[in-house]
N, CA, C and O of each residue as an XYZ file, in Angstrom:
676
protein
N      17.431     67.453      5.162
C      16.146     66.814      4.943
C      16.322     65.352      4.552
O      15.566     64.515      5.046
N      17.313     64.982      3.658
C      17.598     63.794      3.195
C      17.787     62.863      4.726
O      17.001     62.024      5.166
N      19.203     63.368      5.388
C      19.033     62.418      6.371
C      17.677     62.317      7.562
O      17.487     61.355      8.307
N      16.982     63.356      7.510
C      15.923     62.728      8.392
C      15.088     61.605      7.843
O      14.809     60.604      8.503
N      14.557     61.893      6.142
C      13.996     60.885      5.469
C      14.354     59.447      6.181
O      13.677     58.598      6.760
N      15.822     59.593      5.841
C      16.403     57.945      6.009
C      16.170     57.644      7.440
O      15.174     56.942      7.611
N      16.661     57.900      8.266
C      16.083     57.776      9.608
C      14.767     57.726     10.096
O      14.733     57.175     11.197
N      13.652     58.105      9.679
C      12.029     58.099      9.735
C      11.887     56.643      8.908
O      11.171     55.786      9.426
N      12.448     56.393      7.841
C      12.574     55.346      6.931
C      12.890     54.759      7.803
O      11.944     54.552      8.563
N      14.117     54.203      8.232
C      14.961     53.397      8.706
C      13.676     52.720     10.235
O      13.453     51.552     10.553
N      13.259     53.653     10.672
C      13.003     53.243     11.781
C      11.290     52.704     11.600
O      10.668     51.966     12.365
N      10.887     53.250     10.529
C       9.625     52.817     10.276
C       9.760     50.934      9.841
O       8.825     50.146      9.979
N      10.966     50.617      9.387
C      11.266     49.298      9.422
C      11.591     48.521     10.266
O      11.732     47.317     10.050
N      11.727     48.960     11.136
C      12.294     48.627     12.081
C      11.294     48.207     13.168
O      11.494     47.274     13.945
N      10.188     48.989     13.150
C       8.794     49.288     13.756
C       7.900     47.989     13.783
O       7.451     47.379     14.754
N       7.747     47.689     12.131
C       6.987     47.572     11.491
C       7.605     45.574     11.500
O       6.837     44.660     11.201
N       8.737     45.409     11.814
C       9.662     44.152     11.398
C       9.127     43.661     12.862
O       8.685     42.526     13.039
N       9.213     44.576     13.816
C       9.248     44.074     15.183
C       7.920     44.034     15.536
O       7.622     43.585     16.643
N       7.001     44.462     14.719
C       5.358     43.820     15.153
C       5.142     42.736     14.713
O       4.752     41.866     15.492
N       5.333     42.422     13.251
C       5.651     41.244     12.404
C       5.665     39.976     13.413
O       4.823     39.091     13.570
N       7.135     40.234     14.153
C       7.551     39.501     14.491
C       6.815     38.938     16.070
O       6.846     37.809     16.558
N       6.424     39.710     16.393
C       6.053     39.823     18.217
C       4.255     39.434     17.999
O       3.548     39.346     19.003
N       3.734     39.252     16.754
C       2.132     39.146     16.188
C       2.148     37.572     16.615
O       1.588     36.957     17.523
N       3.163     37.130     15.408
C       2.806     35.421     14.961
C       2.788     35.009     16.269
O       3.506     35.190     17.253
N       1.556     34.272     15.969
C       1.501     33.121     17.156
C       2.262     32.299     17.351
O       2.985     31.770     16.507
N       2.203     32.031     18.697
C       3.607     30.963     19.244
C       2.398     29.596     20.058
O       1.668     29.474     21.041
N       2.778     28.939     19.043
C       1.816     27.253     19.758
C       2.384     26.934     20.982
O       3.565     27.059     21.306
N       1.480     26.525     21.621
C       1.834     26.250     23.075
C       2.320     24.631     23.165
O       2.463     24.035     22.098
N       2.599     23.845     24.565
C       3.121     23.132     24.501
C       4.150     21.793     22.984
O       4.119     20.628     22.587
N       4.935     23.205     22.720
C       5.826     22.406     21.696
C       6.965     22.081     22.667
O       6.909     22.562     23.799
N       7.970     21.320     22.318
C       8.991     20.405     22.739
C       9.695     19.843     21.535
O       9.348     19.998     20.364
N      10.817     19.113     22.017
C      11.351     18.511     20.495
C      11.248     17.395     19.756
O      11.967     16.812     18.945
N       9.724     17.165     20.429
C       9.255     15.778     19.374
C       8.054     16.095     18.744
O       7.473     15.221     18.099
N       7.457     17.567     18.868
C       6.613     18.014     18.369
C       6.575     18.570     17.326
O       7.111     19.671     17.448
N       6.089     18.332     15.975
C       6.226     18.082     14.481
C       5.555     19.515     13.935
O       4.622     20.081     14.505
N       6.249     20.014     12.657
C       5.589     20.879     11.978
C       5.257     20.284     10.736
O       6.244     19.939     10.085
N       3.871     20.006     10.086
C       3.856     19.751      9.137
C       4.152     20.421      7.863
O       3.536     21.457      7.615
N       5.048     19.951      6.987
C       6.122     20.781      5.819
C       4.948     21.653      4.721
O       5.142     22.773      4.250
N       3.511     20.628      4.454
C       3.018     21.001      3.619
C       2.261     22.472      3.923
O       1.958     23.338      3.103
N       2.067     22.460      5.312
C       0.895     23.475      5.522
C       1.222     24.573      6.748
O       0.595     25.565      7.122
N       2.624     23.895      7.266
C       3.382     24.638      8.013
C       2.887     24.872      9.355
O       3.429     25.609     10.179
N       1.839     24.209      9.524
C       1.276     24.221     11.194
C       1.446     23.004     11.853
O       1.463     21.834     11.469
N       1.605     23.716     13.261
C       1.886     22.674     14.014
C       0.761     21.400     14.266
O      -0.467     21.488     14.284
N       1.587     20.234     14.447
C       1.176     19.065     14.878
C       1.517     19.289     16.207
O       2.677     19.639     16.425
N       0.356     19.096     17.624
C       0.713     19.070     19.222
C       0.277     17.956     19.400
O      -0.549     17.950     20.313
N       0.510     16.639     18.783
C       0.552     15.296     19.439
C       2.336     15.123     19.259
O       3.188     15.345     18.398
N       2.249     14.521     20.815
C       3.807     14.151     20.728
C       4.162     13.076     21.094
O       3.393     12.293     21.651
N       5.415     12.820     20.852
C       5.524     10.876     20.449
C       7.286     10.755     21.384
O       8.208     11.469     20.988
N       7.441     10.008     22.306
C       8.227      9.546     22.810
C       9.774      9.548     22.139
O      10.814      9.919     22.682
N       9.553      8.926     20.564
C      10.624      8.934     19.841
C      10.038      8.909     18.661
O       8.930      8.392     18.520
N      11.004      9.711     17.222
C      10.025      9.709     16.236
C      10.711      8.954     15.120
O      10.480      9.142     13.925
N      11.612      8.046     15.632
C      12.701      6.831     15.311
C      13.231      6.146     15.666
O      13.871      6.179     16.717
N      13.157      5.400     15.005
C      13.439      3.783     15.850
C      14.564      3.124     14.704
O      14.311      3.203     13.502
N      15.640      2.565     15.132
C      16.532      1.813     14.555
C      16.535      0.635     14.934
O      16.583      0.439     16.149
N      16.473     -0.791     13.788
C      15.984     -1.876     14.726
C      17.573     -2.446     14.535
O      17.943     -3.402     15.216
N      18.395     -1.860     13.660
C      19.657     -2.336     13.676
C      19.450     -3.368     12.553
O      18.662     -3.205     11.621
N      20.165     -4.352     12.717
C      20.213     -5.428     11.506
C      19.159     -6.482     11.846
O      19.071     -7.022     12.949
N      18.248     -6.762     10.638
C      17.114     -7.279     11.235
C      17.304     -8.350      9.864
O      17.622     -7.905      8.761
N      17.040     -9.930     10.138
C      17.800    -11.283      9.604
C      16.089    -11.316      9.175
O      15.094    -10.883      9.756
N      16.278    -12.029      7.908
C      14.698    -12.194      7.094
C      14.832    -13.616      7.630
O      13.661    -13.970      7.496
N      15.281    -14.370      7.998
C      15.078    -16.377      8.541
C      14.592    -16.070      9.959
O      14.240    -17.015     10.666
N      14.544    -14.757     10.450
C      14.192    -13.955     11.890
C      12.464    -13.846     11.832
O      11.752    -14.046     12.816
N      11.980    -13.501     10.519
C      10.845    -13.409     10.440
C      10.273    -11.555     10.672
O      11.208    -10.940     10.161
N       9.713    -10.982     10.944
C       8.914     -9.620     11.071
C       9.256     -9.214     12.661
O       9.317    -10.078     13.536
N       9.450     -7.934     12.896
C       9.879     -6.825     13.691
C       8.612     -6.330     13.964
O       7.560     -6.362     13.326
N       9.053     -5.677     15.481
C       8.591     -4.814     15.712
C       8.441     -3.193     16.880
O       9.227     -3.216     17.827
N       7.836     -2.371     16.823
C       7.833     -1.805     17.892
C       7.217     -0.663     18.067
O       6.967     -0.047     17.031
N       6.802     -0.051     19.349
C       5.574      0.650     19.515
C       6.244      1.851     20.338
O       6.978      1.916     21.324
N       5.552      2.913     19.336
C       5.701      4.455     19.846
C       4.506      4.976     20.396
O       3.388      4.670     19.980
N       4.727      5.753     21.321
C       3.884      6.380     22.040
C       3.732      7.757     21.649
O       4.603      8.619     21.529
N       2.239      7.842     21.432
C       1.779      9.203     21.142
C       1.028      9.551     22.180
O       0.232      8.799     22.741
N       1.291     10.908     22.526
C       0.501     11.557     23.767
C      -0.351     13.469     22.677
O       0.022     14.136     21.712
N      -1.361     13.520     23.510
C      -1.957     14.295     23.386
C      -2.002     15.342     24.466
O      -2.995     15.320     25.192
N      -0.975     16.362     24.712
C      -0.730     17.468     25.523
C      -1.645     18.697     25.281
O      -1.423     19.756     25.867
N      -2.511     18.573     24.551
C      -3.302     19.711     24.607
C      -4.821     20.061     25.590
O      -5.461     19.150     26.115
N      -5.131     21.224     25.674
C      -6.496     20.981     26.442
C      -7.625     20.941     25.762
O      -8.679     21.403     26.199
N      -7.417     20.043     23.945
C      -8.395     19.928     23.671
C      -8.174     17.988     22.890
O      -7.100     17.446     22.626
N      -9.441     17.453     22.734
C      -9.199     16.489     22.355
C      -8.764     16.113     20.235
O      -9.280     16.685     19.275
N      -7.665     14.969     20.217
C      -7.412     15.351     18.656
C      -7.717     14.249     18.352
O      -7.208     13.254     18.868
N      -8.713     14.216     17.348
C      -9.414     12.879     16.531
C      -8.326     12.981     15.093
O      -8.097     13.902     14.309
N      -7.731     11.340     15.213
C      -6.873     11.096     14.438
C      -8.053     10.378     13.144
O      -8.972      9.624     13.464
N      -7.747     10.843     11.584
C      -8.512     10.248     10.888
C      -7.843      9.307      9.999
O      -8.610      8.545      9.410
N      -6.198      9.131      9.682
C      -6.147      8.603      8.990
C      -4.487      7.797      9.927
O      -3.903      8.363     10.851
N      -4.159      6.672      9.437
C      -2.804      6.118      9.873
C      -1.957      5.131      8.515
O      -2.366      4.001      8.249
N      -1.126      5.570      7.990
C      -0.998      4.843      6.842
C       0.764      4.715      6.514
O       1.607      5.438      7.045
N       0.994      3.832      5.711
C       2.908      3.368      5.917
C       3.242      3.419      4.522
O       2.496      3.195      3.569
N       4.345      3.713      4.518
C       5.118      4.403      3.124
C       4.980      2.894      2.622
O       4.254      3.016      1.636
N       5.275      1.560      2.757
C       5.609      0.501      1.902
C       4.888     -0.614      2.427
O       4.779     -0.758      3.645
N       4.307     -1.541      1.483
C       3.858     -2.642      1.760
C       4.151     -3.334      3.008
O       3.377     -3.818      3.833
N       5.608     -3.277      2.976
C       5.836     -3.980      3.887
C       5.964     -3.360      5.506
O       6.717     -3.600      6.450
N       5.419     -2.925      5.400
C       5.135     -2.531      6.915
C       4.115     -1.996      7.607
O       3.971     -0.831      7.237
N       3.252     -2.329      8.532
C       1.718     -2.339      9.139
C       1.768     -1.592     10.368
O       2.557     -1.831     11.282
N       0.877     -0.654     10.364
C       0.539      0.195     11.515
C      -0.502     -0.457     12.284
O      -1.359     -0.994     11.583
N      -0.686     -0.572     13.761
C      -1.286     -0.828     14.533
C      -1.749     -0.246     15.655
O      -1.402     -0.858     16.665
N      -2.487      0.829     15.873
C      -3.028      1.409     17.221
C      -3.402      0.598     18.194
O      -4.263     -0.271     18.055
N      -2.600      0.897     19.541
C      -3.062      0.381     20.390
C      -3.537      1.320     21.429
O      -2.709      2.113     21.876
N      -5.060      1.354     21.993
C      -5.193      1.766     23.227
C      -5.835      1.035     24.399
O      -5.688     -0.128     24.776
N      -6.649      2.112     24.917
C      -7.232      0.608     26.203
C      -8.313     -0.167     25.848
O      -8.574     -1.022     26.694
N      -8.810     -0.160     25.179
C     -10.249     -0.860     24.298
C      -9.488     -2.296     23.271
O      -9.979     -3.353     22.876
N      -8.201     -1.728     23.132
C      -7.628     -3.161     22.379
C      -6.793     -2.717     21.210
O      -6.031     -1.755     21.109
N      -7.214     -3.911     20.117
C      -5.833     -3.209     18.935
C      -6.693     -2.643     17.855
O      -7.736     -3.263     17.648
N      -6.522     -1.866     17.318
C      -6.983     -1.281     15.217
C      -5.860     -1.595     14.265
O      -4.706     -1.174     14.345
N      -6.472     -2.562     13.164
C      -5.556     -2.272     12.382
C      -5.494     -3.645     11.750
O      -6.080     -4.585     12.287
N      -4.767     -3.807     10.566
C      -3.637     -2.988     10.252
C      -3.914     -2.121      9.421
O      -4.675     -2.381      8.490
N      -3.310     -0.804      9.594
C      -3.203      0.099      8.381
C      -1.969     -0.194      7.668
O      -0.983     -0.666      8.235
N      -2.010      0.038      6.625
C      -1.100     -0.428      5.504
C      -0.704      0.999      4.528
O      -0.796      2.167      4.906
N      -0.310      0.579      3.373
C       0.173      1.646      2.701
C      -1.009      2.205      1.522
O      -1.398      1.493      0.596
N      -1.362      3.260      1.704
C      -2.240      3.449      0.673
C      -2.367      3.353     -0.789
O      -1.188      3.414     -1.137
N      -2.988      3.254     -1.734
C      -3.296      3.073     -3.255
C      -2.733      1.489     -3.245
O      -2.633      0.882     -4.311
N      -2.493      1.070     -2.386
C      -2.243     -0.723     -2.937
C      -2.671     -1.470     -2.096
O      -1.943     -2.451     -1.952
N      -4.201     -1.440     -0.979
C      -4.716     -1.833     -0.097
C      -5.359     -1.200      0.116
O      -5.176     -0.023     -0.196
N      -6.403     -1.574      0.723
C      -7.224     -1.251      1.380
C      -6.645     -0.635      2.770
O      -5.909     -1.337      3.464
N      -7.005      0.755      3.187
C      -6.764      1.295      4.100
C      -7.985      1.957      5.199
O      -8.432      3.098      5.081
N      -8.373      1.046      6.196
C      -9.660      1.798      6.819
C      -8.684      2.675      7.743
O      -7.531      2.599      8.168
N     -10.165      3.857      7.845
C      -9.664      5.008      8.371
C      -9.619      4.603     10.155
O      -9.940      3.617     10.819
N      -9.260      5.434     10.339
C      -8.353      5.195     12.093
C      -9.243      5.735     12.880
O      -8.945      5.472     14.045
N     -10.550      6.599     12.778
C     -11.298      7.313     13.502
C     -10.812      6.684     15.115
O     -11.135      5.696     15.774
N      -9.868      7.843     15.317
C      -9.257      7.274     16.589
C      -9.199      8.873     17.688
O      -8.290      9.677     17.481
N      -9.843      9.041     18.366
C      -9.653     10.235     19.573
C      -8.761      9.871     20.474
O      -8.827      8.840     21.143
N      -7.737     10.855     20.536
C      -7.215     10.697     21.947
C      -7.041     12.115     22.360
O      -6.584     13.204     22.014
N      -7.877     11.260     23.615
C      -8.496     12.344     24.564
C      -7.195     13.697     25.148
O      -6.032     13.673     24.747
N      -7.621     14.541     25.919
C      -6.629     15.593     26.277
C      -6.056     15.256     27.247
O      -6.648     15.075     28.310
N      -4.376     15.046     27.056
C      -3.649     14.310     27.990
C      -3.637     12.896     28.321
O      -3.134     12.356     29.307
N      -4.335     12.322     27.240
C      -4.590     10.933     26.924
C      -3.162     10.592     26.132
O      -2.351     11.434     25.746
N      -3.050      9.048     25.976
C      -2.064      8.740     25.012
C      -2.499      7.286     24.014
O      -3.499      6.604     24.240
N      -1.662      7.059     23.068
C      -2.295      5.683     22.346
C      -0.609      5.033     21.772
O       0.357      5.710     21.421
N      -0.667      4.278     21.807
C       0.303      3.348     21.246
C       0.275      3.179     19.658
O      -0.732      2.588     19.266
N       1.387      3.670     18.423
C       1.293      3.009     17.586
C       2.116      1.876     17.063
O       3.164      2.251     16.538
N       1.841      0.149     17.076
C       3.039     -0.354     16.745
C       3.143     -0.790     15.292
O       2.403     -1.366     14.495
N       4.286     -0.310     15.279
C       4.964     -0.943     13.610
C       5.580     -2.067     13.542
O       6.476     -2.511     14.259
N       5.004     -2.560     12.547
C       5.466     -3.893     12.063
C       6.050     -3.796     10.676
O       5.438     -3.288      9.736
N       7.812     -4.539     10.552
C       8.081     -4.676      9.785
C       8.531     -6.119      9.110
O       9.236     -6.897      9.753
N       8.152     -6.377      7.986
C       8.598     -8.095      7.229
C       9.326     -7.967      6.153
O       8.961     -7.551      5.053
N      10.708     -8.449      6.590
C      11.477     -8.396      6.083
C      11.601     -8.933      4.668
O      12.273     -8.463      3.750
N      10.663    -10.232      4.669
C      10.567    -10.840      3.643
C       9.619    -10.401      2.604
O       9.411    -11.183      1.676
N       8.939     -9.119      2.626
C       7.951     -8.739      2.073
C       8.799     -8.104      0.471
O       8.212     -7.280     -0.231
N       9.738     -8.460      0.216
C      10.420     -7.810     -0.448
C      11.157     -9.092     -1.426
O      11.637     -8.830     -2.529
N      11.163    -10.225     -0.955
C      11.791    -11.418     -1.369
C      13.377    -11.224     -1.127
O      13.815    -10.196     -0.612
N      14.352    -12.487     -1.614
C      15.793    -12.502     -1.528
C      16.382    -11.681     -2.064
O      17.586    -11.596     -1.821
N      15.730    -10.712     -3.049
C      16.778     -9.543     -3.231
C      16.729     -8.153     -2.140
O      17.671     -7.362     -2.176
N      15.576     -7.925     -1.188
C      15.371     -7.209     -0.469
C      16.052     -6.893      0.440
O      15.523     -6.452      1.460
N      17.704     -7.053      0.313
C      18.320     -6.618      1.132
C      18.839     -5.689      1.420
O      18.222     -4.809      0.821
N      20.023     -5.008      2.264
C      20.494     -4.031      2.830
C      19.401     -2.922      3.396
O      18.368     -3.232      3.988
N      19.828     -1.566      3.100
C      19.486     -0.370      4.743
C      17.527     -0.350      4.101
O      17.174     -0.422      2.924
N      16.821     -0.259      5.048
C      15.269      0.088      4.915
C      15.248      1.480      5.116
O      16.343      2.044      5.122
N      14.014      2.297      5.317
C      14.104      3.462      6.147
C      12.649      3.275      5.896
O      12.231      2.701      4.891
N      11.814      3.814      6.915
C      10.192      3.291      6.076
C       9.550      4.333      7.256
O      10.134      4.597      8.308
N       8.120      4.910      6.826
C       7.567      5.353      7.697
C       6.453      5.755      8.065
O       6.215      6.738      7.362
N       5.210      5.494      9.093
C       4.356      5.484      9.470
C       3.768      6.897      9.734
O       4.264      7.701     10.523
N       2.612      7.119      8.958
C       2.476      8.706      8.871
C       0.841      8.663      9.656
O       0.017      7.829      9.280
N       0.493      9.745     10.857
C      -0.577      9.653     11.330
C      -1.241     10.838     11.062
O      -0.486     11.810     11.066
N      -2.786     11.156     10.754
C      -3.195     12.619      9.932
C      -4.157     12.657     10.992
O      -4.911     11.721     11.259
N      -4.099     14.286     11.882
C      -5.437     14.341     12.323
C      -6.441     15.364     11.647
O      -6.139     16.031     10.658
N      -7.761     15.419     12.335
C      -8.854     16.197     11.603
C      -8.169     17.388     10.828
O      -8.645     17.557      9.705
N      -7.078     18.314     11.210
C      -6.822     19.334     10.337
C      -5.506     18.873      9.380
O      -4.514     19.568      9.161
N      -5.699     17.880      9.008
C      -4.545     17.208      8.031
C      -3.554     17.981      8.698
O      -3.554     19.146      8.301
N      -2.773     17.751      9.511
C      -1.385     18.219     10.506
C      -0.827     16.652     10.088
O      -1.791     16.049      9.618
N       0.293     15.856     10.095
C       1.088     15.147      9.817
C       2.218     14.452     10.980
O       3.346     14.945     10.985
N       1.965     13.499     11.798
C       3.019     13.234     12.289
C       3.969     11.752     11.986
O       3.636     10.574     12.119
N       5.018     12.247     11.616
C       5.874     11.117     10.916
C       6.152     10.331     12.151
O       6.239     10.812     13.281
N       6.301      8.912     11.786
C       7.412      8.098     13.104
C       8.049      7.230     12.313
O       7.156      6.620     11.725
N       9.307      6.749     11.895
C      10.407      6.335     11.122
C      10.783      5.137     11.611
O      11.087      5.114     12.803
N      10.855      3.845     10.813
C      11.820      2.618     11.427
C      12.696      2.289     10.405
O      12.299      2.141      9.249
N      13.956      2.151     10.762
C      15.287      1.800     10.164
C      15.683      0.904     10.467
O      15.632      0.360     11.571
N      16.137      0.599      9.563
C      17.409     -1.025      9.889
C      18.006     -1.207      8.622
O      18.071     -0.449      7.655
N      18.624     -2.878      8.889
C      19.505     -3.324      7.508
C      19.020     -4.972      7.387
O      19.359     -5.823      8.209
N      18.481     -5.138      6.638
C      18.077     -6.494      6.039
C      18.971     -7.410      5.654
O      19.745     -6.931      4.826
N      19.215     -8.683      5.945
C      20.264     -9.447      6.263
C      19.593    -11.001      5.529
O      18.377    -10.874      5.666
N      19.844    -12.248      4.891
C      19.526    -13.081      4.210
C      19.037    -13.973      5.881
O      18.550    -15.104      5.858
């Protein structure tokens, strides 16, 4: 009797692990630039060309950087972006689509940050470019940066895009 227990047991886990598993939904068009947001664990399906950029060694007598990632919207529904905002002063978000530029968004609680009320349509795409100033930091602001441009749509989903370099006199 004992070993049937364990075996009826055994397999009732077994059952029960493999519905579990075969239930959760599987989001459709993901790929490997398509983001899970950490806080809430659902997917972000806007996807972005590259979700980092290294500008390499970037000289402050050079003046401000820059460069523009592409976000595409692969879904068959449209995603209204509400917010676009950058880890540090020194660096400005800029949407670009076909109507022209928005922006700058900046870093929040130390500026003013208008919201991005920005749609892009299904299978649409938008440009975001980052701008970085090197000098925003003065002559001690040197060596590695890492900084990064965070875009929120209507269901607070999160997509990061990262610019790196090394600050040089």
């Amino acid at each position: 009797m004992k070993k049937n227990t364990i075996i009826v047991f055994s397999t009732a886990i077994i059952v029960l692990t493999a519905i579990m598993l075969l239930s959760k939904p599987t989001p459709k068009n993901i790929d490997q630039q398509t983001t899970i947001t950490p806080e809430t664990g659902r997917v972000n399906l806007l996807t972005v060309s590259e979700k980092l950029f290294d500008f390499g060694t970037i000289s402050m007598k050079d003046g401000k950087v820059n460069h523009s990632f592409k976000i595409t919207n692969p879904t068959d529904k449209d995603i209204f972006l509400k917010k676009v905002f950058t880890s540090c002063m020194c660096t400005n978000a800029y949407i670009i689509n076909s109507n022209g530029e928005k922006g700058p968004f900046g870093m929040e609680g130390m500026s003013y940050v208008p919201p991005a009320n920005e749609t892009i349509k299904t299978g649409g795409s938008i440009e975001i470019n980052a701008v970085f100033d090197p000098n925003a930091h003065g002559p001690a602001g040197i060596g590695p940066i890492d900084r990064f441009i965070v875009l929120t749509d209507e269901n607070d989903n999160n997509l990061e895009l990262e610019i790196k370099g090394v600050v040089t006199p």
